[in-house]
C-alpha positions in Angstrom: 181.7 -53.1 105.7 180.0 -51.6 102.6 176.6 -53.2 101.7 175.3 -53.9 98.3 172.1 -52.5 99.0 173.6 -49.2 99.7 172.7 -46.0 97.0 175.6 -44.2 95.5 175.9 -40.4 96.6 177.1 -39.2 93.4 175.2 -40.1 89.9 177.5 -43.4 88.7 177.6 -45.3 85.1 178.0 -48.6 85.7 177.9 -49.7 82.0 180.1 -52.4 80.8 183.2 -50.7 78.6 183.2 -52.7 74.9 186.7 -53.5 75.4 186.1 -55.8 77.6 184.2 -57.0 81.4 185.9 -53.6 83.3 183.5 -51.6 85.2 183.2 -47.6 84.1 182.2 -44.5 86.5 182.0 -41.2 85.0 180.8 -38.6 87.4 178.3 -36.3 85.7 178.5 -33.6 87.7 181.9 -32.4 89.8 182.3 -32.2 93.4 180.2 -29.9 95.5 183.1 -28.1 96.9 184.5 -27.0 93.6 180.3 -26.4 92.1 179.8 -23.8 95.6 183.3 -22.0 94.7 182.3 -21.2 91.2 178.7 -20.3 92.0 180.5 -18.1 94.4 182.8 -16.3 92.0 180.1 -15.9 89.1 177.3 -14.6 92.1 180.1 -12.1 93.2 181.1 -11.0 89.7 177.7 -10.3 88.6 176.7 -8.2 91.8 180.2 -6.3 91.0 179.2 -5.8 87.2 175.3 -4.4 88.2 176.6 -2.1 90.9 179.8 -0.7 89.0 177.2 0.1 85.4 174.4 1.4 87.7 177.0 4.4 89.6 178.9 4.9 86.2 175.1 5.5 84.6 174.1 7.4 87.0 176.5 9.9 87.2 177.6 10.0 91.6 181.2 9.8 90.7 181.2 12.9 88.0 182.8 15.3 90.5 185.9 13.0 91.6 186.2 11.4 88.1 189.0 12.9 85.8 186.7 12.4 82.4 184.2 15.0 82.6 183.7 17.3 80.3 183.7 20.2 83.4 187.3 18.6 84.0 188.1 18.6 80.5 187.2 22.3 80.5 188.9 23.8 83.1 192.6 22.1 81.3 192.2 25.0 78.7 194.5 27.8 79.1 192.9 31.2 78.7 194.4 34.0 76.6 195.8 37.8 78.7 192.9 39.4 76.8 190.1 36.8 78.0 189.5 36.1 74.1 189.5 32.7 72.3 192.8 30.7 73.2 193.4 30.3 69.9 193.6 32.3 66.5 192.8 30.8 63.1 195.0 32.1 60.7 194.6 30.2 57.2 192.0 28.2 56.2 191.8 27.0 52.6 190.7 24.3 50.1 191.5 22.8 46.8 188.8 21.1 45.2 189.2 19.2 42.1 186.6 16.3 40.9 187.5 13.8 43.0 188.9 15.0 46.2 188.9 18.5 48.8 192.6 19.2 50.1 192.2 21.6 53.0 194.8 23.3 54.8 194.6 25.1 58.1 196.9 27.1 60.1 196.5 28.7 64.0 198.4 30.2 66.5 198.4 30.0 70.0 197.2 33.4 71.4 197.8 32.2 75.3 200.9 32.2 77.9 201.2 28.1 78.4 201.5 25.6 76.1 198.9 23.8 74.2 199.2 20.2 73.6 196.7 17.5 71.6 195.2 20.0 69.7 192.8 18.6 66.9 191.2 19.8 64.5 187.5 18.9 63.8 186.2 19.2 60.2 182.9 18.8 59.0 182.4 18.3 54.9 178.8 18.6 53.6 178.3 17.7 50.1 175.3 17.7 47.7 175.4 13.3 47.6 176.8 12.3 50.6 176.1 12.6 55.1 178.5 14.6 56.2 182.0 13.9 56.9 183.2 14.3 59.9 186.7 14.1 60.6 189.4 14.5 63.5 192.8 15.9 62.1 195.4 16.4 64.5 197.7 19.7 64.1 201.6 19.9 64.1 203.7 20.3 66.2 202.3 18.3 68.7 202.6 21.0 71.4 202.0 24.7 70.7 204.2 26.6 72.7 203.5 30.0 73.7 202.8 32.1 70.6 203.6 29.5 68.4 201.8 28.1 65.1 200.7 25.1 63.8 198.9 23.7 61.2 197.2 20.6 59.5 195.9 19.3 56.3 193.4 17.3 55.1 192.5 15.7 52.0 188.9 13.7 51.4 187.4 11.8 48.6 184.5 14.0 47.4 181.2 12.2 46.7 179.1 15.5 44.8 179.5 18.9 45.2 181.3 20.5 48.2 178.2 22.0 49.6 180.1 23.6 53.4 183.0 23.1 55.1 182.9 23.8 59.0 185.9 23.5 61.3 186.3 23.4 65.6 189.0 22.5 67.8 189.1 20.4 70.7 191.6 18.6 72.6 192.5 14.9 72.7 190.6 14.8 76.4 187.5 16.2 74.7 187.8 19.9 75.5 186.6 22.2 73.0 188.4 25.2 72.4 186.9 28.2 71.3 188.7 30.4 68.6 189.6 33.9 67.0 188.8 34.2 63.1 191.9 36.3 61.9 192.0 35.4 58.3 190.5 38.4 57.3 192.4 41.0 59.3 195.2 41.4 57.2 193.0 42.8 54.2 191.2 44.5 56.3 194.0 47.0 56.9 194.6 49.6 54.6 198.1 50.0 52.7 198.9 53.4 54.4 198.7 52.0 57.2 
């Protein structure tokens, strides 16, 4: 038998409802099974979440993780020679006073394909930061001895001050290359 002199284990309303003489019970808080689970889950995620941004800070998993910049490096085919991998052959701009087209074209110099290649320009003008820009080069993958090119055209804010240029590769890689724009005047006519 249930006395009335007996306390509630769980915080009860016993207000009247306005409708009418019915007794009400909300319980403010849920049960303690379901309250230990979720303090459970949110405990374990937030140990999970301090221990997986401490060992990705700190750098312990840079030799068996696949996004170094090492890693990155070492996906670069080399040219026979040893030289840059790849040879810029074309590299000029149109300015008018609104807008700088540039257009670009390269050749890979090694023995295995070359794929993701992008080309980084940098525009400094006389009003503006600089303008730094990613352009991706066509075809898609270089074959062996094969050319590509891009172009890329920019609102000009000022004066085209310098224009500098690097490629790298989707996975960060930066390639080094061979400046052969000039060789061809370089050669005589007799020759």
């Amino acid at each position: 038998m249930k006395s009335d002199n007996q306390e509630p284990t769980q915080p009860m309303d016993t207000r009247t409802a306005p409708g009418g003489g019915h007794s009400f019970r909300a319980e403010l808080v849920g049960s303690s099974r379901k309250r230990n689970w979720i303090l459970a889950v949110i405990v374990i995620a937030a140990i999970l979440f301090f221990f997986g941004s401490v060992i990705s800070s700190s750098g312990v998993l840079d030799a068996w993780l696949p996004w170094t910049q090492e890693y990155a490096q070492r996906s670069i085919p080399q040219a026979p020679d040893g030289d840059a991998p790849i040879e810029l052959l074309e590299f000029t701009q149109n300015q008018t006073d609104e807008t700088i087209t540039v257009i670009g074209r390269v050749r890979n110099r090694t023995e295995e394909p070359i794929e993701d290649l992008i080309a980084t320009l940098t525009l400094i003008t006389s009003l503006a930061i600089p303008a730094v820009e990613d352009v991706p080069l066509t075809p898609q993958r270089l074959e062996a001895g094969a050319e590509g090119s891009f172009e890329w055209i920019k609102p000009l804010t000022g004066q085209a001050g310098a224009l500098k240029i690097k490629f790298k590769l989707v996975n960060g890689a930066v390639l080094q290359h061979k400046d052969s724009r000039y060789e061809e005047m370089e050669k005589s006519p007799a020759e």
